[in-house]
TIDODREN-790120 format. One record per residue (C-alpha): y, z, x. Coordinates in steps of 0.2 Angstrom, whole numbers, plus 5000, padded with zeros to 4 digits. Layout:
% residues N
- py  pz  px
- Y  Z  X
...
***
This chain:
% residues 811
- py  pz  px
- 5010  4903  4799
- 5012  4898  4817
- 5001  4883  4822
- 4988  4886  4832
- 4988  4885  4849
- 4969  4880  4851
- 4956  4877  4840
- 4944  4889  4845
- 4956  4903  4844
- 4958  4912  4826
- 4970  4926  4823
- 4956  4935  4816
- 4944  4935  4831
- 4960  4941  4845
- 4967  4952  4832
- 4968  4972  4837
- 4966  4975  4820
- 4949  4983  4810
- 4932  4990  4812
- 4925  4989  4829
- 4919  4973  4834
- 4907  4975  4851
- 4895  4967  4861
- 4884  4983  4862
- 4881  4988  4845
- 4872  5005  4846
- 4881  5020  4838
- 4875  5035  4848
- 4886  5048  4843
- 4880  5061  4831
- 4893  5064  4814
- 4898  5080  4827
- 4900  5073  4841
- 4911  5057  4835
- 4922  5071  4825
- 4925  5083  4839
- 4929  5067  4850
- 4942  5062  4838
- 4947  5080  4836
- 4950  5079  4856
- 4960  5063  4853
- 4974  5069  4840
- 4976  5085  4853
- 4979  5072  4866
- 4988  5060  4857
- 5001  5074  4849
- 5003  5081  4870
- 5009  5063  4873
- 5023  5062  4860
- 5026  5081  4865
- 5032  5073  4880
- 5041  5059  4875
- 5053  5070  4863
- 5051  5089  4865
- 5061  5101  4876
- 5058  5116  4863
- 5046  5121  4848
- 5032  5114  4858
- 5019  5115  4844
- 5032  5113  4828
- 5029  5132  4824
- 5044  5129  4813
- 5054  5112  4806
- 5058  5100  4819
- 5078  5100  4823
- 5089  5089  4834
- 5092  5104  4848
- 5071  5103  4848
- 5073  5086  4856
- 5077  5080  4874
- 5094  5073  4873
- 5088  5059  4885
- 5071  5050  4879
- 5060  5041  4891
- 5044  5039  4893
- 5030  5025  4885
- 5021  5025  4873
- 5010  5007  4872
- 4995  5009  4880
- 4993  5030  4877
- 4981  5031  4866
- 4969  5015  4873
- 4969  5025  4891
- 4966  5042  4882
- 4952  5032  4871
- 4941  5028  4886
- 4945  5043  4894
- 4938  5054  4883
- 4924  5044  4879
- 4921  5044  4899
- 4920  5061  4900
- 4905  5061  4890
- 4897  5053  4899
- 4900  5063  4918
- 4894  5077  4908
- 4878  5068  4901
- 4874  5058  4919
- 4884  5073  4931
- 4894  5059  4939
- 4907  5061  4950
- 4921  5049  4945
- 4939  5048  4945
- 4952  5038  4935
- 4964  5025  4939
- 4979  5022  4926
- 4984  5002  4930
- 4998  5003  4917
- 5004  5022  4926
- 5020  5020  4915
- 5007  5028  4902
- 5007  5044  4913
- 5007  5052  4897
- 4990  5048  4896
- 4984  5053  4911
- 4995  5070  4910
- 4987  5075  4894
- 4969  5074  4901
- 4975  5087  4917
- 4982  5098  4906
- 4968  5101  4893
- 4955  5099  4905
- 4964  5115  4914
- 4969  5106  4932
- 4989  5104  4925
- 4989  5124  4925
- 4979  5126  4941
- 4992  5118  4953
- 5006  5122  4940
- 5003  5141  4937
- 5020  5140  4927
- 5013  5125  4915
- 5000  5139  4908
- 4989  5134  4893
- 5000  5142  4879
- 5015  5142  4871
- 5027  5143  4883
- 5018  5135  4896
- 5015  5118  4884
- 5035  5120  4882
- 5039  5118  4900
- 5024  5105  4901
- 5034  5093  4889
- 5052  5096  4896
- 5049  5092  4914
- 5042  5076  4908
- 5055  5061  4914
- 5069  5077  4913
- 5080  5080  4930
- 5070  5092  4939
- 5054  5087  4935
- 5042  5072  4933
- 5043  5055  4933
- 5038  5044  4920
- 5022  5036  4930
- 5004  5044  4937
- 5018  5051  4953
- 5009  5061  4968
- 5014  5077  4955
- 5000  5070  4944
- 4983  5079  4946
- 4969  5065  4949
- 4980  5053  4952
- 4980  5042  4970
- 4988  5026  4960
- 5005  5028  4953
- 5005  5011  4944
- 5024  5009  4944
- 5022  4992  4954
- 5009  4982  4942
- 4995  4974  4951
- 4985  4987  4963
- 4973  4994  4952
- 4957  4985  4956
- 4961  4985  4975
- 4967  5001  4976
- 4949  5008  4964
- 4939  4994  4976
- 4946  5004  4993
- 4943  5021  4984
- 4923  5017  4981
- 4920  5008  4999
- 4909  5021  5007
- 4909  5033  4993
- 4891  5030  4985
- 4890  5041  4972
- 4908  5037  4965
- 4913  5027  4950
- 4932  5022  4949
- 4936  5020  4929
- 4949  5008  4932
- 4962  5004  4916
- 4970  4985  4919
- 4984  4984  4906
- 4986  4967  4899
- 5003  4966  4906
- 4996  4969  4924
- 4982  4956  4923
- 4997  4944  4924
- 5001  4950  4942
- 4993  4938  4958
- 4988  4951  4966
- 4977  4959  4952
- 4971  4942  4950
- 4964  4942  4968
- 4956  4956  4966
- 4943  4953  4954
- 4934  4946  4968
- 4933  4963  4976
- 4914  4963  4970
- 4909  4950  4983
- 4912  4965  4996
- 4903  4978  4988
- 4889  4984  4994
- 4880  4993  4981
- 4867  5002  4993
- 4883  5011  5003
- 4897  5011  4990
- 4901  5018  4975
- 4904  5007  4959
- 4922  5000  4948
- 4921  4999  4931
- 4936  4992  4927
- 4942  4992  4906
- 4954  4978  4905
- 4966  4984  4888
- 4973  4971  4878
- 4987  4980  4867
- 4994  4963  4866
- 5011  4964  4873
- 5022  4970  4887
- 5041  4976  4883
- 5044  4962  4876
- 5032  4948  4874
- 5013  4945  4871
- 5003  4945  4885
- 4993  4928  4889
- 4975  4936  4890
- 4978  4942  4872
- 4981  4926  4865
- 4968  4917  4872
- 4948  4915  4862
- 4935  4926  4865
- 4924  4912  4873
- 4938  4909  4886
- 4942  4927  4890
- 4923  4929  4894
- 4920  4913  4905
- 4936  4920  4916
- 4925  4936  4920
- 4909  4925  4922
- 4915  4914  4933
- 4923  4931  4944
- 4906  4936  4944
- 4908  4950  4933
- 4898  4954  4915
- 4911  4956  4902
- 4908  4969  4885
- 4917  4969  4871
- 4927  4984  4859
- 4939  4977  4848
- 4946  4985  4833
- 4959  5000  4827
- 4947  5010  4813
- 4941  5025  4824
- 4928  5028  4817
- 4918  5016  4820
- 4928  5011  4838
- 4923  5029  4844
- 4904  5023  4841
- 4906  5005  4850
- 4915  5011  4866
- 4903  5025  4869
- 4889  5014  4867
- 4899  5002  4878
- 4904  5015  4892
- 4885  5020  4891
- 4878  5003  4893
- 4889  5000  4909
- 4883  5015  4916
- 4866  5015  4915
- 4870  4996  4921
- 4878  5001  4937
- 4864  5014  4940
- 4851  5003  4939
- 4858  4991  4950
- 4860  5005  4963
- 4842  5012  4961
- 4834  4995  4963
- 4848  4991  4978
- 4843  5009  4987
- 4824  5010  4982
- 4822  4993  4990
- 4834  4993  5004
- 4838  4975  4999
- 4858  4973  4996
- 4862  4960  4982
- 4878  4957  4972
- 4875  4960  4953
- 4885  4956  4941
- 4893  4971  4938
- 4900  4977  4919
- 4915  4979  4915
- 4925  4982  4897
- 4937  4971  4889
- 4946  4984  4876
- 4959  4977  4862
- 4968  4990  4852
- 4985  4990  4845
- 4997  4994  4855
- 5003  5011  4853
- 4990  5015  4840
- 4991  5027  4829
- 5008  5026  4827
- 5018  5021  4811
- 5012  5002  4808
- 5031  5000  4803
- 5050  5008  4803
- 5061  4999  4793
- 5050  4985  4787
- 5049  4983  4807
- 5034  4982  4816
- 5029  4996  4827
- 5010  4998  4830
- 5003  4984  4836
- 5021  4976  4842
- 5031  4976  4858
- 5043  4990  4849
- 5030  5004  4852
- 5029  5000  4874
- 5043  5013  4875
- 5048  5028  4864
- 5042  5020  4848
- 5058  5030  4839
- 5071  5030  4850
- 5086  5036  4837
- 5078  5052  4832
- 5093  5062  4836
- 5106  5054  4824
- 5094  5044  4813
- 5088  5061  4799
- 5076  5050  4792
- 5067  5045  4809
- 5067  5063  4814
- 5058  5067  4797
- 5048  5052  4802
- 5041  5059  4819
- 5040  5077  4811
- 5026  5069  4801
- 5020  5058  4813
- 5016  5073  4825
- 5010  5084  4811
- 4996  5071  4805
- 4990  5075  4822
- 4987  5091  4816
- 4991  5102  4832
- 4988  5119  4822
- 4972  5112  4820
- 4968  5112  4838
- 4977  5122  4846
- 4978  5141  4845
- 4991  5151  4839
- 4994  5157  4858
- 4994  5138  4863
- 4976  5137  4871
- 4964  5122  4866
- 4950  5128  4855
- 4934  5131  4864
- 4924  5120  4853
- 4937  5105  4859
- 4939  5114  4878
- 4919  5111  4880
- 4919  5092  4879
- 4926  5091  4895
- 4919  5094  4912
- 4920  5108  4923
- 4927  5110  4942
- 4929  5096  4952
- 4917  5085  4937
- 4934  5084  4929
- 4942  5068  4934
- 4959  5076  4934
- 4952  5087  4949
- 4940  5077  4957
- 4947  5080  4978
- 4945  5062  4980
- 4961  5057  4972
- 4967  5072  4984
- 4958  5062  4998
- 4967  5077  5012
- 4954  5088  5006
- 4940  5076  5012
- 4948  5068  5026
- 4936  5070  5043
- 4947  5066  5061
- 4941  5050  5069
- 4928  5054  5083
- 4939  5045  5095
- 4935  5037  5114
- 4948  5044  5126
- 4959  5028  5126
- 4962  5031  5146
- 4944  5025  5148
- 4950  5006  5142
- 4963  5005  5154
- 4972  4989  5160
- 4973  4991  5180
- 4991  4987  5185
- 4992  4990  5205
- 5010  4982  5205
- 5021  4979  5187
- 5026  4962  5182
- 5013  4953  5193
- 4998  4950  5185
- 4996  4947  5166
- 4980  4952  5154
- 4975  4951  5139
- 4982  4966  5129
- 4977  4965  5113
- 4958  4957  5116
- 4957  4974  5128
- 4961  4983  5114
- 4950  4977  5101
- 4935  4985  5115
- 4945  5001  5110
- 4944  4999  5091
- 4926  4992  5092
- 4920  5011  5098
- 4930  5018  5087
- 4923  5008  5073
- 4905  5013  5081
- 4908  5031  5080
- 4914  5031  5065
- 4902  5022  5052
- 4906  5030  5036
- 4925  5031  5037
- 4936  5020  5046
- 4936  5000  5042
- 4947  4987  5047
- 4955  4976  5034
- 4961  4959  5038
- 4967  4941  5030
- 4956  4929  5039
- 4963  4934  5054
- 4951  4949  5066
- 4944  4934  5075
- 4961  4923  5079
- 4968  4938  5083
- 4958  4942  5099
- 4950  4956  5088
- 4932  4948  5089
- 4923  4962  5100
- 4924  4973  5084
- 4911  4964  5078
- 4898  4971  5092
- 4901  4987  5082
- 4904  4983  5063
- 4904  4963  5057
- 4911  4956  5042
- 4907  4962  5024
- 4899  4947  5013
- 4892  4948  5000
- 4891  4931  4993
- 4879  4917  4998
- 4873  4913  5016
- 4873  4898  5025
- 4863  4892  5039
- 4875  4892  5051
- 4884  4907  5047
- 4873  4916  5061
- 4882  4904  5073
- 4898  4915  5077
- 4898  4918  5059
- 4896  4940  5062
- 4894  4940  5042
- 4883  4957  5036
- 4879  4964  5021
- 4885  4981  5028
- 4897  4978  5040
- 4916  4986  5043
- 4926  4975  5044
- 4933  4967  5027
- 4943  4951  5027
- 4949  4938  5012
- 4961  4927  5011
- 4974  4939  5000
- 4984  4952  5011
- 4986  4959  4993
- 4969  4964  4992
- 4964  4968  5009
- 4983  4981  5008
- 4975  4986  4991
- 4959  4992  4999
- 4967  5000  5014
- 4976  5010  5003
- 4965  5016  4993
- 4952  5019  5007
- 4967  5029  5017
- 4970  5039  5002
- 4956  5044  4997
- 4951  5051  5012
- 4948  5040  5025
- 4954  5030  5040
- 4959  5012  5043
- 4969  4999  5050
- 4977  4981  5042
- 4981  4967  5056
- 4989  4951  5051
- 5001  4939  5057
- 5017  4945  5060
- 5024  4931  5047
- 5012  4932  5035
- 5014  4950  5032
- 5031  4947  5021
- 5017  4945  5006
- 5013  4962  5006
- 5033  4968  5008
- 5035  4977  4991
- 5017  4986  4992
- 5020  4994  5008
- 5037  4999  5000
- 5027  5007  4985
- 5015  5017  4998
- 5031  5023  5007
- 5036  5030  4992
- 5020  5037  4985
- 5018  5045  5004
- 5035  5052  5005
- 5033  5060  4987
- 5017  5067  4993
- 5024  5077  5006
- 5034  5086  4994
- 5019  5090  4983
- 5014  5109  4989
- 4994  5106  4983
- 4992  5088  4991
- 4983  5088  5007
- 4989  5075  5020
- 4982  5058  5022
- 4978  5047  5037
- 4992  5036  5039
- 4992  5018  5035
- 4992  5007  5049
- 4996  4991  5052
- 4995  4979  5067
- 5007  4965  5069
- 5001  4950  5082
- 5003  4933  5081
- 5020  4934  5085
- 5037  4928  5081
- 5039  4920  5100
- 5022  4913  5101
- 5020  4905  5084
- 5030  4889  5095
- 5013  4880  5089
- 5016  4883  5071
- 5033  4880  5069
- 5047  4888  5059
- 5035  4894  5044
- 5026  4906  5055
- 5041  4912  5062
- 5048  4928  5054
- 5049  4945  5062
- 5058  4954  5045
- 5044  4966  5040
- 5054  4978  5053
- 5070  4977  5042
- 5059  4981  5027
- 5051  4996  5034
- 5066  5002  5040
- 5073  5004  5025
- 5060  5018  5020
- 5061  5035  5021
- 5062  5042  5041
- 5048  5056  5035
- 5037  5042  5034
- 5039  5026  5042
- 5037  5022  5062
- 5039  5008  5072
- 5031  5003  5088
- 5033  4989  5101
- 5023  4990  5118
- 5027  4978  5132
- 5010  4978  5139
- 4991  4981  5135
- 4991  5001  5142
- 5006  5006  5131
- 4995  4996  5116
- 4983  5009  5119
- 4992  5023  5119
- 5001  5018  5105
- 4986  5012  5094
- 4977  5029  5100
- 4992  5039  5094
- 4994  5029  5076
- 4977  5031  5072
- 4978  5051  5073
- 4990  5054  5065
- 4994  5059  5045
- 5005  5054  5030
- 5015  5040  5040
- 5015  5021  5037
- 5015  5016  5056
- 5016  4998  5061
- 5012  4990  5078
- 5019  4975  5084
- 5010  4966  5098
- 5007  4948  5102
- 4988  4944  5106
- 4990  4930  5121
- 4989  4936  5139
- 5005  4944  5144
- 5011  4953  5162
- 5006  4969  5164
- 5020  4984  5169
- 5013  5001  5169
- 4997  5009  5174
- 4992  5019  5163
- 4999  5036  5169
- 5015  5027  5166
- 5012  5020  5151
- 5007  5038  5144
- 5023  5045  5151
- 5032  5028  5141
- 5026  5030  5125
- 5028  5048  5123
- 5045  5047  5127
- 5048  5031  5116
- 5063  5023  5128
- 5068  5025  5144
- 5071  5016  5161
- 5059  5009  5172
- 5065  5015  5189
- 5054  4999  5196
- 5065  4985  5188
- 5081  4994  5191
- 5094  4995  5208
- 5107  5007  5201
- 5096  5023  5207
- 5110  5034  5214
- 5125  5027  5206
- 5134  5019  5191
- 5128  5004  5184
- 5137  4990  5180
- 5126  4982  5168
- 5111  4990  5157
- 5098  4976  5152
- 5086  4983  5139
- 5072  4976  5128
- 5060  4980  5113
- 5045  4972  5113
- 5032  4963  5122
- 5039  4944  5125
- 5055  4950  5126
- 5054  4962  5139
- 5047  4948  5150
- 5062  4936  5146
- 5072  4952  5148
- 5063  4956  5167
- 5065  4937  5172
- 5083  4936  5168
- 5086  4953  5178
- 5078  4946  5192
- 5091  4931  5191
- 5104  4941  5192
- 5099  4952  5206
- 5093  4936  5215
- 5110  4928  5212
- 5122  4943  5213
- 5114  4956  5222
- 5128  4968  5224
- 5127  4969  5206
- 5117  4988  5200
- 5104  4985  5184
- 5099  4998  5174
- 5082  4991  5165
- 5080  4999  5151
- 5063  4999  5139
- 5062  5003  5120
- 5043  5006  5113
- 5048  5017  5097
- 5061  5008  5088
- 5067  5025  5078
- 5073  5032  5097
- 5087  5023  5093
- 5093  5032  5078
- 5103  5048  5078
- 5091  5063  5081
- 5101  5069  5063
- 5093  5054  5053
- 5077  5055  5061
- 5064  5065  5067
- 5060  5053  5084
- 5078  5049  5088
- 5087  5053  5101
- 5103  5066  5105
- 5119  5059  5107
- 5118  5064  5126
- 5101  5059  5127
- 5106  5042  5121
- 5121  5040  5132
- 5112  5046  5148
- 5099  5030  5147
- 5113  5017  5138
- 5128  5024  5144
- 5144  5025  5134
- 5156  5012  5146
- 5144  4998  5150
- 5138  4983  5142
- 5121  4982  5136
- 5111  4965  5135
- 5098  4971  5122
- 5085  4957  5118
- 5076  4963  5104
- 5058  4955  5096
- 5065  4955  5077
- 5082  4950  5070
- 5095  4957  5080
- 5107  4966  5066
- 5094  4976  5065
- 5101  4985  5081
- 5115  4987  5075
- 5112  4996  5063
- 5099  5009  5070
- 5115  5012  5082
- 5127  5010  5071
- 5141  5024  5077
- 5134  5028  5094
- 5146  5030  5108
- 5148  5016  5116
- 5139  5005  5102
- 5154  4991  5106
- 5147  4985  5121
- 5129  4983  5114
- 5126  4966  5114
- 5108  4961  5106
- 5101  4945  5106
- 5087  4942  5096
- 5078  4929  5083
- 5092  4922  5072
- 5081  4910  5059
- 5082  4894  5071
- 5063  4889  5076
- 5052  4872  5074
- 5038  4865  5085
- 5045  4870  5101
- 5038  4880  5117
- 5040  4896  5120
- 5054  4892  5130
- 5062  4883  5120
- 5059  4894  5104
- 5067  4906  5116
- 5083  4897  5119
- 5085  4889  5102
- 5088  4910  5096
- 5096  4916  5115
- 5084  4927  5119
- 5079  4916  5136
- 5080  4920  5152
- 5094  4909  5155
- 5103  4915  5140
- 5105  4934  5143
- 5109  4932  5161
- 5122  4919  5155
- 5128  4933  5143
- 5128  4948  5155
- 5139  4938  5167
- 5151  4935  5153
- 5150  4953  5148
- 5157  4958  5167
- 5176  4947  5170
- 5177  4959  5186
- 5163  4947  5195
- 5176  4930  5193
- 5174  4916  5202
- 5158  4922  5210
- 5151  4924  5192
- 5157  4907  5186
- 5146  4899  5200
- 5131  4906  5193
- 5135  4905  5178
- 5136  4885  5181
- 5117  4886  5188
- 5108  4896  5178
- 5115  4884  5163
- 5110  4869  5174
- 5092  4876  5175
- 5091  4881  5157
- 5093  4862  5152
- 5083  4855  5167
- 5070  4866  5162
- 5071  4860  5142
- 5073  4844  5146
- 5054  4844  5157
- 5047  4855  5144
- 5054  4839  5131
- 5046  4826  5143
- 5028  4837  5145
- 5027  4846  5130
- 5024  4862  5140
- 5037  4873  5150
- 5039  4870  5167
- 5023  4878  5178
- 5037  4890  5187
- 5040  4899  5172
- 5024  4901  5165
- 5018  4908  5180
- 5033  4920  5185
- 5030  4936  5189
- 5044  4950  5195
- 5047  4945  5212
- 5053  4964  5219
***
């Protein structure tokens, strides 16, 4: 035998193996009851092998052959039965207490599982009137699972009761946490494979009860399963003692119950004592939370389940180990086809299951097994919350014209854009108590966000110091919900969005890389959606970027990376948009805009420092619903061609973009500027690849097809590139923007280190245009001379020279 790793861990006391071992010890089943919920287990258990294997002879009405089988197998198997397990035994328990839960599949590779509960419950029929409850229907059931044409292999969009795919491992608790926020009466049974507790992010978000409120949300019971491995090696909670498992949980605050063991028999007693012990827990902690009006953080319950992985199955194949092994994760028999004896083998497996048993001879659960489960919307595979569309309210909103930045004349005074926003979103959040939050890392405050806090402060549940009521804006119920993970806080908008509600997620612009590959999956899950006929839409997920790449000088070249838009990009044009106001009006307007809209991930980008103002709002208006075009203002080719088309996305870069204009027409004043203006990034793209871009005449009548464009651009400047990439006229686009050079610099300098200064795109439009000669080489030669003199002061003060700070477009 191995040696032991520890000497408080024995293989006995972490094994999977036996008659249940619990912390709750009561056995409230009657003989009945135990035996139709087991009954209820074999039906679910044979639907998921149904699906793994069978394209034909649904319910082995006649001998399993090779042509029954799907000549591709895939799917899992490994943590089917656990999830069906607590399922089952939940559902007793929303019929004995009429709750109103749903269920979150953490390992949603075991969409088996899940798929099985929809479709006896009734609700896979519902929505798919072609997936009937009989024989033909439970033939098409189990082909399109993982077959071209139909599903995929996770809890997908296509899943009734499912708002968490569980592809991407981690997002379980945030996702259930963001689910119960504002939803009292809900319970969220939340499965945490064992293989998904090693993620960062799902260990983050264990602290998710420091921010629940148990007077104004609902509760997460969350049922960690330790099956022991992942594809292909033992997880590290399952190997570790009893004592050590249980101090983890205490020291997160939670109150951890056991149910160990693989004799189900007695395992169907423990876990529905257990679930019946966390249950009455939570309710009691609600009742004395809402009798008294007092808010407190319990120590919530939650379930720590070890069952073999892929029990039920054949312990071993071969004198191999299955059950209880990493073997079973997967299709537990993967050579059925050309293997005689395995095919045999699974013949009998599913038969032990005894289907004919169970299942009419038209296909139909019997009615003694069809009653265990609750009815309408009860079920959890029909509850509307995980079809949050259904419940969504539109945002009472202010008219955002009221918040208006006054502009009497473009480029000559600045103002604080985003802190004049923030008065926006504090009355939104005012009339809007039970459904719109803002979600944040530590951030609402440094990013000029505070006033929000007149309406909604900061959700804490934890201890209070004294000074915390000096500017500490913590509350018990409040509407803003920071901590230090954009995992969590991008966890609990999502779940808050898809279930029904509204919300918004700002973060530094650098910062927000963490949380790249979560977005990615929301994309995914949105754009999936759209597709699914009985899915209602969702508000959209937005996301504020400030603390931008140009004024993150201070911080130095860590907090310098404006990627996310490269990522976002990426996704799917049904989905994603892009936005980049110049000034504090078009902020409005864009913010106003994002936050009515549905089924799209929208991200913002503006920085929160003071910055010139350029449209009143009427313009602005006029701007932003148009996307692009030329401000009239800061042009001098009105009535004929241009010879040069200066044009800029993004706030900083728009005012570097103006300043060197105004060099230029200063310098050489015969020379006719277009100035151009991008606010929605996607106006760029062919109308064909997107729904917001522009015609190909459209776009050649703002950029024109003959002359060169100086494009300075906020994020990495291939970016431009591409979104044009086979416009006419694309070779004389010339964009400049950050290129990955950055330290403790000015704004100036961070400017001129990546070429997006003043001095640097007026240098490059002059090259751009040999007809101006000799008369362009002179000022060429000064506006280089002024570049270094101004470096070199800002070198010598540590701050750019006072002329640039306070420039302002002189025409």
């Amino acid at each position: 035998m191995a040696p032991h790793a520890s000497d408080d861990v024995s293989v006995e006391t972490i094994s999977a193996y036996g008659v249940a071992r619990a912390t709750v010890k009561n056995t409230p089943l009657s003989k009945e009851e135990a035996t139709k919920i087991d009954n209820y287990f074999k039906a679910s258990l044979y639907l998921c092998l149904g699906m793994l294997y069978l394209k034909q002879n649904p319910l082995l009405q006649e001998p399993l052959k090779v042509e029954h089988l799907k000549s591709r197998l895939l799917g899992h198997w490994g943590s089917d039965a656990g999830q069906i397990f607590t399922y089952i035994h939940f559902n007793r328990l929303i019929k004995k207490y009429d709750l109103n839960s749903i269920f979150i599949s953490g390992p949603g590779h075991g969409a088996p599982a899940v798929l099985s509960q929809a479709y006896l419950e009734g609700t896979y029929s519902e929505v798919y009137p072609d997936k009937s409850e009989d024989v033909e229907g439970m033939r098409r059931f189990f082909k399109q699972f993982s077959f071209p044409g139909g599903i995929g292999s996770h809890a997908t969009p296509e899943t009734p009761g499912s708002l968490h795919e569980g592809g991407e491992l981690g997002y379980s608790i945030s996702h259930a946490f963001g689910v119960v926020f504002d939803n009292p009466d809900l319970i969220a049974l939340t499965m945490v494979g064992d293989g998904e507790s090693e993620t960062g992010p799902l260990a983050t978000s264990w602290h998710s009860t420091k921010f629940l409120n148990p007077i104004t949300d609902g509760a997460v019971l969350p049922v960690l399963h330790l099956n022991g491995y992942k594809i292909n090696n033992p997880t590290v909670l399952a190997r570790v003692s009893h004592k050590e498992i249980e101090s983890l949980f205490v020291g997160y605050g939670w109150t951890p119950y056991f149910v160990e063991g693989s004799d189900p028999e007695t395992m169907h007693q423990a876990m529905a004592a257990t679930l019946e012990k966390c249950v009455t827990e939570i309710r009691a902690y609600q009742k004395q939370a809402r009798e008294s009006g007092k808010a407190f953080r319990p120590r919530w319950p939650m379930i720590v389940l070890r069952s073999p992985k892929g029990w039920t199955g054949p312990r071993k194949v071969d004198d191999r180990y299955l059950e209880g092994f990493w073997r079973a994760h997967q299709i537990p028999l993967p050579d059925v086809a050309n293997n005689v004896a395995h095919l045999k083998l699974l013949e009998d497996w599913m038969r032990g299951y005894e289907p004919e048993k169970f299942f009419d001879e038209s296909g139909k659960l019997i009615p003694e097994l069809k009653e265990l489960a609750p009815q309408g919307n009860r079920r959890m595979s029909a509850n509307p919350v995980a079809n949050g569309g259904l419940l969504k309210k539109p945002l009472h909103m202010p008219d955002f014209r009221n918040y208006a930045i006054e502009v009497h004349r473009s480029g000559t005074a600045d103002a604080p854009s985003m802190s004049n926003m923030a008065i926006f979103l504090r009355d939104i959040i005012a009339a809007n108590q039970t459904n719109f939050r803002v979600f944040g890392p530590d951030e609402t405050e440094s990013n000029k966000l505070g006033a929000i806090y007149q309406a909604g402060k900061k959700v804490w549940m934890g201890e209070y110091f004294e000074e915390d009521a000096d500017g500490g804006n913590l509350a018990f119920a409040g509407r803003v919900m920071e901590m230090l993970s954009e995992h969590t806080c991008e966890g609990w908008l999502e779940g808050y969005t898809l279930s029904g509600r509204h919300g918004l997620l700002n973060s530094y612009e650098p910062f927000i890389h963490i949380i790249d590959s979560m977005v990615n999956q929301h994309c995914k899950w949105i754009e999936k959606s759209q597709e699914v006929e009985w899915r209602a839409k969702v508000a959209s997920l937005n996301i504020l970027l400030t603390a931008t790449v140009w004024r993150q000088d201070h911080n130095g070249f860590t907090h310098q990376d404006p990627g996310f838009l490269d990522v976002v990009a990426n996704k799917s044009p049904e989905v994603v948009r892009i936005y980049l106001p110049p000034d504090g009006n078009c902020l409005l307007s864009c913010m106003d805009h994002c936050l009515r809209s549905s089924n799209y991930v929208n991200v913002i980008v503006a920085d929160k420092q003071n910055h010139l103002q350029y449209l009143d709002m009427d313009a602005a208006i006029e701007h932003c619903t148009k996307g692009v075009g030329i401000w009239d203002w800061a042009s001098n080719d009105q009535g004929c061609e241009p010879d040069l088309v200066m044009a800029s996305c993004g706030d900083v870069p728009t005012m570097e973009s103006l300043a060197a204009t105004a060099l230029l027409r200063e310098n050489l004043p015969e020379l006719k500027i277009r100035f151009v203006n991008v606010v929605d990034l996607f106006k760029l793209v062919p109308e064909r690849e997107h729904a917001h871009g522009l015609s190909d005449r459209e776009y050649s009548a703002i950029f024109t097809t003959d002359k060169p464009v100086i494009f300075n651009f906020h994020s990495y400047p291939w970016l431009i590139h591409r979104l044009t990439y086979k416009r006419q006229g694309q070779h004389n686009m010339h964009v400049r923007g950050y290129k990955e050079k950055g330290n403790i610099d000015t704004p100036l300098e961070l400017a001129i280190r990546n070429q997006t200064d003043r001095f640097s795109l007026a240098i490059d439009a002059i090259d751009r245009m040999p007809s101006l000669g000799n008369t362009g080489a002179a000022t060429r030669e000064k506006l280089l001379n002024e570049q270094i003199r101004c470096k070199n002061e800002a070198y010598e003060n540590g701050v750019d020279p006072k002329l640039l700070q306070e420039w302002v477009w002189p025409f």
